[in-house]
C-alpha positions, -999 to +999 in steps of 0.1 A: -219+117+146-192+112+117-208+106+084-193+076+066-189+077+037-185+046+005-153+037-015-170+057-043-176+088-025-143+088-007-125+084-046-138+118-050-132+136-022-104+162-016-084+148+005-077+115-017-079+134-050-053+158-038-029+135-021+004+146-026+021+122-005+042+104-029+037+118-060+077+126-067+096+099-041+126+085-061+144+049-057+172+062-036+187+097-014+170+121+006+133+114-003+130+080-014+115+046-009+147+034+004+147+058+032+109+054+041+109+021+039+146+012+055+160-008+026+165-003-014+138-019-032+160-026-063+187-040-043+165-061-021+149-076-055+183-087-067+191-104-037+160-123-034+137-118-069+158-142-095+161-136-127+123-122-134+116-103-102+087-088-098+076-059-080+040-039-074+039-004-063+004+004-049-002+044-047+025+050-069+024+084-082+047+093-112+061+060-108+098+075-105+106+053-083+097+021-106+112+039-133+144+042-117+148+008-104+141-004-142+176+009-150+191-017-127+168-044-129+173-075-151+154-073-183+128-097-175+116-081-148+081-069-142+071-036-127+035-021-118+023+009-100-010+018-096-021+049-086-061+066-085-048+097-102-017+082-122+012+102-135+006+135-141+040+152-147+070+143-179+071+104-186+095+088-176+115+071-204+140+038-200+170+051-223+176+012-232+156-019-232+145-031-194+123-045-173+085-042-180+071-014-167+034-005-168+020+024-147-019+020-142-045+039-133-072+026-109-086+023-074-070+001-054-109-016-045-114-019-080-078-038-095-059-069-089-029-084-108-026-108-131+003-124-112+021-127-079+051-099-072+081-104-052+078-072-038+047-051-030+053-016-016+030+014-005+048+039+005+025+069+022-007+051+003-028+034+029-036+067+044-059+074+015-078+045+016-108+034+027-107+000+033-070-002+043-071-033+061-089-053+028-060-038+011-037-052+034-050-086+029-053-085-008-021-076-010-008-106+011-024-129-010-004-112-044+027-123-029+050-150-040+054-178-014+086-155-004+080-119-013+077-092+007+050-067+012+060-032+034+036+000+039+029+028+058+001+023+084-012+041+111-029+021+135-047+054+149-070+061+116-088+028+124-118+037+141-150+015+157-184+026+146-186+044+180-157+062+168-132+051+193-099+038+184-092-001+171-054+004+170-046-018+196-073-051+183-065-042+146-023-045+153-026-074+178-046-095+148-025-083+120+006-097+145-016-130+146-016-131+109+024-131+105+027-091+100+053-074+117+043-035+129+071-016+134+055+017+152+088+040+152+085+044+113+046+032+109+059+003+089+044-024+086+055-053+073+045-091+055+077-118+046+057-150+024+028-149+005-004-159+024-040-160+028-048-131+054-081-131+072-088-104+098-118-102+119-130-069+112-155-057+086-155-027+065-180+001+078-171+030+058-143+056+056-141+094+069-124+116+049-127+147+072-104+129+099-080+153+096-042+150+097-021+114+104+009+111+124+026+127+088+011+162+091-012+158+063-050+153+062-060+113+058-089+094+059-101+073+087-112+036+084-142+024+100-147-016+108-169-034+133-157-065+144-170-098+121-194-123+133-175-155+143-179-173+117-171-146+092-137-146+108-127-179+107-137-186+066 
């Protein structure tokens, strides 16, 4: 039987502490978000972020990618990354004044924002996470009323408690909820801010699931289906 382990444990485990995933992904080219994700980040926040866009980078290693799009972001923009481990390598410096740019260090289960984002990315995160479907609906909720939130997700590391797969429930009800899962690149992906409620609740995470779909080792998520009226609060 797999042991399941807590948010706490699974913080300290190997496989999360040594994720490597997105450590040195840049804005643009060869490895970058633009490519994982199938559009520019920057670019997409000009089009649609104002004058102050706003944009939250969850698992966000060095933060290059942040860092980069602050050269071509207006001034008052406002960019965060958070990351468990946080940069580890040369900071990053912004050779003129720019956009606010904080990288912070935290657990996902343990931070929210002060304000909504127009753009919320995790690029290569969710994999390391216990709770990836809380995640997922916290991060809908940080959303402006027309922001967008894309990520990485592989429906195969959510498990039942008997250990069998919930892909197929867990991406039929994020569908319900307005997400669109886009299964050729993993992607999936939120357009408006909303309150998401999903009915599943959190077991426990193993981080001995071995690899994902990406080669490299992950952690699989655990949930038992919520009581009724759970659900529907």
């Amino acid at each position: 039987m797999v042991r399941l382990v807590s948010d706490s444990e699974l913080t300290a485990s190997s496989v999360v502490a040594n994720s490597t995933m997105n450590r040195e992904r840049g804005l643009s080219g060869v490895n970058s978000y633009a490519r994982e994700l199938g559009f520019d980040p920057a670019a997409w926040l000009r089009e649609h972020g104002g004058a102050a866009p706003g944009w939250l980078d969850l698992c966000s290693g060095e933060g290059r990618a942040l860092a980069e799009a602050a050269r071509v972001l207006p001034a008052a923009a406002e960019l965060t990354g958070v990351d468990l481990v946080g940069p580890v390598g040369p900071a990053f410096r912004i050779p003129h004044p720019g956009p606010r740019l904080r990288l912070v260090t935290a657990a996902l289960a343990d931070w929210a924002p002060e304000r909504s984002y127009h753009l919320i990315t995790c690029v290569h995160g969710l994999h390391y996470l216990g709770d990836q479907l809380g995640a997922i609906a916290r991060a809908a909720c940080w959303l402006t009323p027309d922001g967008r939130f894309a990520a990485h997700f592989d429906p195969e590391s959510v498990r039942r408690p008997d250990g069998s797969s919930a892909a197929r429930p867990v991406v039929a009800a994020l569908r319900a909820a307005g997400f669109d899962y886009r299964a050729r690149r993993h992607l999936l992906l939120l357009d408006g801010g909303r309150p998401v409620r999903l009915p599943f609740e959190y077991a426990g995470a193993d981080p001995a699931a071995g690899p994902n779909w990406t080669g490299q080792p992950a952690v699989g998520s655990y949930y038992r289906c919520a009581p009724p009226e759970r659900a529907e609060s």
